[in-house]
N, C-alpha and C positions, 0 to 999 in steps of 0.2 A: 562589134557594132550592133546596135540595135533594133536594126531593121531588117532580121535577117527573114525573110517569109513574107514580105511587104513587097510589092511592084517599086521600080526604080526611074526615073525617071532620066538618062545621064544625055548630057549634050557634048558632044565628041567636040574638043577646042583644043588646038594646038599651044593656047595661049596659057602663061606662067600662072598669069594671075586669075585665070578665072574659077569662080567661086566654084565650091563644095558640091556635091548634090545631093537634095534634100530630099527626103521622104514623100511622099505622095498622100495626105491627109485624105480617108474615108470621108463621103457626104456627111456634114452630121444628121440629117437626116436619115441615111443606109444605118447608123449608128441607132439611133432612138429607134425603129424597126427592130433591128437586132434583140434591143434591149426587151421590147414588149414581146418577142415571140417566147423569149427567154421565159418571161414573167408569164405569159401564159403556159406555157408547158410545165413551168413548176405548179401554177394552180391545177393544172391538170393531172400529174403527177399525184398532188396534196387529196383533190375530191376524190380520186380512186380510191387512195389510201384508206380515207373516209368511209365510202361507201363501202371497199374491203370488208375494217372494219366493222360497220353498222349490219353488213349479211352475217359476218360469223356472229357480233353480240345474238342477233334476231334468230339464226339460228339455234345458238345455243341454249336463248329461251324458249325456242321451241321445242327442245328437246327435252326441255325439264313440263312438258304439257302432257298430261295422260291422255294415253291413245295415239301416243303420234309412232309413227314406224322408225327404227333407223333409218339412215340415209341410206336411198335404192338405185345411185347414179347412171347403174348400167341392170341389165334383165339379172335378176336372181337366180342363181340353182340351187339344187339340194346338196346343202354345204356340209351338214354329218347331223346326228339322229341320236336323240334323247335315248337314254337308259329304259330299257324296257319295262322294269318296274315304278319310271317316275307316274307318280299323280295327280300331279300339277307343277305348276312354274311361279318365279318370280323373279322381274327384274330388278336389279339394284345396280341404278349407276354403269358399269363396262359390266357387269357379272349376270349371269344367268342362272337362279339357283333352283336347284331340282330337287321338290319334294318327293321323296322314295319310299313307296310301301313293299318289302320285301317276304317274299312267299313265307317266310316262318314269322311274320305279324313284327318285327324289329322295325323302324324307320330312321329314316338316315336325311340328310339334308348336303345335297352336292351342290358346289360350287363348278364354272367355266367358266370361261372367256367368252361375254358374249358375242364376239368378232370372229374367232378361230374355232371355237367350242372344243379348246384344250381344258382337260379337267386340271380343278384346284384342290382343295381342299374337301375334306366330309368330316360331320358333321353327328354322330351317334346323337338321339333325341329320346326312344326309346326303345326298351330291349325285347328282345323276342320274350313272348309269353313261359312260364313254366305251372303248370305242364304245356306240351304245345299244344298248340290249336288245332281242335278234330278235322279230318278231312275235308276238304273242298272250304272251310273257314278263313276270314278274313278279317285284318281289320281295315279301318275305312276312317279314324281319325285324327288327320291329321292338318292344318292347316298354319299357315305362315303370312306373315304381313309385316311389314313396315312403316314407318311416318316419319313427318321431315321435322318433328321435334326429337328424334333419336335416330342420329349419325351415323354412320356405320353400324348399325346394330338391327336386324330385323328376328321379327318376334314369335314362335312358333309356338302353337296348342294341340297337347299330342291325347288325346282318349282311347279308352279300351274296349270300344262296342265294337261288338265281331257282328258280318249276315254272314252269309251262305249261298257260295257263284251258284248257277243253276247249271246243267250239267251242259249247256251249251253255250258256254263260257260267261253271262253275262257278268257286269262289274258285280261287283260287294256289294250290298243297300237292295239289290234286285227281288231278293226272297227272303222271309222273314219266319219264315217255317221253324228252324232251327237256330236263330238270332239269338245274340244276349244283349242287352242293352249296356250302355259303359258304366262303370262302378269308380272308376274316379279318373281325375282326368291333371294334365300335369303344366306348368308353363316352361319353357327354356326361350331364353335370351341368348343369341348367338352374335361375335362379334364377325362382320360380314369379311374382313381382312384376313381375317386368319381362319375363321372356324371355329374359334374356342366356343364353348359354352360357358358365358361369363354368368349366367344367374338362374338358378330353376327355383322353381317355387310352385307349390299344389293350386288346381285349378277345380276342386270341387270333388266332393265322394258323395258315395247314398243316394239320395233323390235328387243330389243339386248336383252335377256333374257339368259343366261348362261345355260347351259345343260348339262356340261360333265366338270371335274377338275381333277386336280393330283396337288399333292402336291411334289415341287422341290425345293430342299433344304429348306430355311425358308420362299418360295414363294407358293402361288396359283394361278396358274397356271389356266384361265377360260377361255370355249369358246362356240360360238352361233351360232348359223345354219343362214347363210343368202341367199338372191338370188341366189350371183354371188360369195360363198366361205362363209369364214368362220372368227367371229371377233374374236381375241384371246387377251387377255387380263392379266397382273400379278401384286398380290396384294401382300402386307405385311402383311404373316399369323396370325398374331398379332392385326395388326392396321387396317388391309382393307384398309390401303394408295396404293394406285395406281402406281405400276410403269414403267411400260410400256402398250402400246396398238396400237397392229398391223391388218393389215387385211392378213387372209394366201388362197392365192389361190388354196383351194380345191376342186374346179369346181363346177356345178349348185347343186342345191337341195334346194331350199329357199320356198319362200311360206308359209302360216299357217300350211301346210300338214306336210312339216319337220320337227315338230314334232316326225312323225311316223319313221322318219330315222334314224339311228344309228349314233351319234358324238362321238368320245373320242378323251381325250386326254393321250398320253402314256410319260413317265418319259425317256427319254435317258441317259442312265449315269444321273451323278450327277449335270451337266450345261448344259443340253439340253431339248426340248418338243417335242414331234410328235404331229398334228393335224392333225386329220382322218377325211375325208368327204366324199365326191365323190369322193379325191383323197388325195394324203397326203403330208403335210408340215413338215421341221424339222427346227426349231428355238432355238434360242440360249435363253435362259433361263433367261440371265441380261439385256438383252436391245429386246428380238425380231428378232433380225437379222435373216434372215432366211438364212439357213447353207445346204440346200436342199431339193429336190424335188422327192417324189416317183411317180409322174406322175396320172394320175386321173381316168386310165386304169386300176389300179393296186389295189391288194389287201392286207392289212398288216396284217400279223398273229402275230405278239409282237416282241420283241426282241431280240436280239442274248444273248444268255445264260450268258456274262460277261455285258451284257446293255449295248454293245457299240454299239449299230446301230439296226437299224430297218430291220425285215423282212420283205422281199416283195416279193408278188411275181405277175410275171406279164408275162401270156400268156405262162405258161408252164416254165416258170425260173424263177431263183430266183436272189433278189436285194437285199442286204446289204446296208445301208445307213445312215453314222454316221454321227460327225464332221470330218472332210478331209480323212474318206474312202466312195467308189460310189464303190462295187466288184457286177460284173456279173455272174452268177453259172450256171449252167445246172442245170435243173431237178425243179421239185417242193422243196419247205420248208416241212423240218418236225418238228413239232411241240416238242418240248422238255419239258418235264412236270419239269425233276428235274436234273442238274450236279453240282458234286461235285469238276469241276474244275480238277480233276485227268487227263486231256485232255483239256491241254490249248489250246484256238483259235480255236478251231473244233465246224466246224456247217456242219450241214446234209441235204439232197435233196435227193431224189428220182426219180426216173424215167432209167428202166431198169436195176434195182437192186438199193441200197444203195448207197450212195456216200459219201465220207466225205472232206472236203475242209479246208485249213487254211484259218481263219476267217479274216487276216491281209491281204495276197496275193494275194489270190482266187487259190491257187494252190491245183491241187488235192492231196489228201493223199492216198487213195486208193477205189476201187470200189469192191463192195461185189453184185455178182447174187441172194447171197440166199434169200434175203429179197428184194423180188421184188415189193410187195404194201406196203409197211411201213405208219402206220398211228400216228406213237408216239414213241415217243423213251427216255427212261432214263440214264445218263450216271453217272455209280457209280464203283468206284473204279479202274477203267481205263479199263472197260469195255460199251459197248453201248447195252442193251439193246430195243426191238422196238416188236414190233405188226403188225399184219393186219388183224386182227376179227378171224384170223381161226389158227394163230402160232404164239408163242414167240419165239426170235431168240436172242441170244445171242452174240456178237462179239467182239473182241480186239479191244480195240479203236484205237491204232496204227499201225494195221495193216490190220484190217477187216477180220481177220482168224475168222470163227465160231465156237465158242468154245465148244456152246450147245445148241438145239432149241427143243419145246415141242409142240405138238400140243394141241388146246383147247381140246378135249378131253380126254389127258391124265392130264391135267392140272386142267379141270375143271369138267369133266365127259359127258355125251353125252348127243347132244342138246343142249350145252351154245357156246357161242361165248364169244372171249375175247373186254372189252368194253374198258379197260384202263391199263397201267402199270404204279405204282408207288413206292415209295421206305418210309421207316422211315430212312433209313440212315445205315441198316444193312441187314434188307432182302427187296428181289426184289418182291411187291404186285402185284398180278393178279385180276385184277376183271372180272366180266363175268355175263351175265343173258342169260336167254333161249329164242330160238327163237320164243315164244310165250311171252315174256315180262312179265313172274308171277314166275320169280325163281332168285333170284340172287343168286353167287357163288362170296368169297374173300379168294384165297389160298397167302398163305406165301412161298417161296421158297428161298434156299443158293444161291444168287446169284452168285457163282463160278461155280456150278454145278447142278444146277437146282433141289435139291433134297428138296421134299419139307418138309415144318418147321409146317404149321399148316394152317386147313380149315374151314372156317363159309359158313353154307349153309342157307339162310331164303327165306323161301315160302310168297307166296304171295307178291312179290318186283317187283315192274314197272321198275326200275333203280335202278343201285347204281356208285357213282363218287367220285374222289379226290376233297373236296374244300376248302383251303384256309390251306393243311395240316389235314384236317378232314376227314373220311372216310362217306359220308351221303348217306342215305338209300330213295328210296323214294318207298312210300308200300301207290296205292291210294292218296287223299290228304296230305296224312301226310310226315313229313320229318324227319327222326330218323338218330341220332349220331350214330356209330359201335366204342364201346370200348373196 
């Protein structure tokens, strides 16, 4: 029968013939009900799905945005601790790759997990010197980069300039007493997967020794400290075929000693280079052409947050400097650690409160009093974020109304100062150490309203910074992951 689970309706009759009994038919009404609760629950169901979805897409774009942290869902600890010899860092993708200057001048390039910080692979770059290096000698050239026109592959420049620690251990570059300048310098191409060294190819001898690279589009991009500026030169990441080489006027610093100087070269967008010297050059990426000039007065803090032009700033204001934009600003640059673009063409300056500016015009957008020292600023959600050692300040990005601000003490507890603000892409990170430099503090807070989400507090910490997306600890020599 087919009514088995349905109410019945039976009439007790003693009589032969009385009919059957039938089913008890639902309202149609209770019916149509049914049906819409139905129909709503699957929409309901379907927009989760969606909006599921739409977090992890938006997430995962956020993760491909420089500066932004891993995901920090609950308080971080110190998860395990870089090679005592590494140099520097680079993230690539899940991996964390450790540039290695090893006490007998050899460099090595290590590979981990950046989640577990189990070791993978290494890397040989270059070999210990022969004969070796006199006592308390160093070398100090090493550096590593990648670009998202070469896949798997990031790109290292290894040179042979030795200093000399000073006897109270400073780094390498410290003293210059006994220093030799580098006599030639080398490129290796490493595949990030495995470690091989798929291509090396020479990066300069004699007077042109290369120092400083970036990798642009499927070029490298290389340059050498001379007398009278700076030789800049681009290779086929690949081949090391040569295909242009210009000289860029970025005023004196030559000599053996230039060594001791800071060169780089920065990425403009995706068809352009900055060369940093004394002064800075912007060149066009396929031929050299030089596309402008930051002047040699002037100082670059990196790029405007879309990479289309160079920050500068010179003499109390600030200079934008792309392909066919040259905008004048008031105020100092403020260094931007992480935007999510929720605030297109907005770049910031300081001086007598906040300033914000379109990054295309140079026209103001608005001026905020309340953040009168600003030393860093994150812009998430369409909100601006920003510091000055002693308060977080919160503001509308489009309109510089203050939404919410916290003093380091209530933030981080008394006695710390705030050192940096950063983001994983959903809460706003505080970091902070005490005015005795043996205490670091990392809080978590709702970047809508500053309430906070979660605290690590570790003793005995010299520093702690955002680098390369990592949270790193430095406690003494040592240098520990916070996961």
């Amino acid at each position: 029968m087919d009514t088995v689970g349905r109410p019945l309706v039976v009439e007790l009759d003693d009589e032969p013939d009385a009919p059957a009994p039938r089913p008890v038919r639902e309202p149609r009404g209770r019916r149509w009900w049914v049906a819409l609760l139905l129909v709503v629950a699957l929409v309901l169901v379907v927009a989760q799905v969606v909006a599921d979805a739409r977090e992890r897409d938006q997430n995962a774009a956020l993760a491909l945005v420089p500066g932004v942290l891993v995901p920090l869902a609950v308080a971080p600890q110190p998860a395990w601790r870089l090679d005592a010899d590494t140099y520097d860092v680079t993230v690539v993708g899940a991996q964390l790759l450790e540039e290695r200057l090893l006490p007998d001048g050899s460099m090595l390039l290590t590979s981990r997990d950046g989640t577990t910080g189990s070791p993978g692979w290494t890397a040989s770059l270059l070999a210990a010197p022969d004969p070796p290096l006199p006592p308390a000698a160093a070398r100090y050239g090493l550096d590593c980069t990648d670009g998202p026109a070469l896949p798997r592959r990031v790109v290292c420049l290894m040179h042979d300039a030795t200093a000399v620690r000073t006897r109270d251990g400073d780094a390498a570059g410290s003293s210059t007493a006994t220093s030799e300048p580098a006599t030639r310098a080398e490129i290796a191409v490493v595949d990030t997967a495995t470690g091989t060294v798929t291509d090396r190819y020479p990066a300069g001898s004699g007077d042109t020794v290369a120092a400083a690279l970036a990798v642009v589009g499927g070029t490298v991009v290389l340059a050498a400290p001379q007398p009278d500026g700076t030789s800049v030169w681009s290779l086929d990441a690949t081949t090391g075929e040569e295909r242009w080489r210009v000289h860029a006027d970025t005023g004196s610093g030559g000599g053996w000693l230039r060594w001791g100087a800071e060169v780089r070269v920065v990425p403009v967008g995706d068809d352009a280079v900055a060369v940093l010297g004394g002064g800075a050059e912007l060149l066009d990426a396929a031929d050299g052409a030089t596309l402008g000039s930051a002047g040699v007065l002037s100082t670059v803090q990196g790029t405007t947050p879309d990479g289309r032009a160079l920050v500068v700033e010179v003499e109390g204001r600030t200079r934008l400097v792309g392909r066919d934009l040259d905008v004048d600003l008031d105020g100092n640059p403020v260094p931007v650690t992480f935007d999510d673009a929720s605030a297109p063409a907005l770049t910031l300056t300081t001086g007598g409160g906040l300033r914000a500016w379109d990054v295309t015009s140079g026209e103001s957008r608005w001026h905020a009093t309340a953040a009168v020292s600003t030393r860093e600023a994150v812009v998430l959600t369409g909100r601006v974020h920003v510091h000055d050692g002693n308060e977080v300040t919160t503001l509308d990005a489009r309109t510089g109304v203050v939404l919410w601000d916290a003093s380091a003490t209530e933030l981080l507890g008394e006695d710390l100062r705030v050192t940096g603000v950063a983001t994983d892409g959903v809460r706003l990170v505080v970091t902070g150490i005490d005015r005795l430099g043996s205490r670091a503090v990392v809080v978590a807070v709702d970047p809508a309203d500053g309430a906070p989400v979660w605290r690590t507090e570790v003793p005995d910490a010299a520093a702690v910074a955002d680098i390369e997306g990592l949270l790193l600890l430095w406690t003494g020599d040592d240098v520990a992951v916070l996961r």
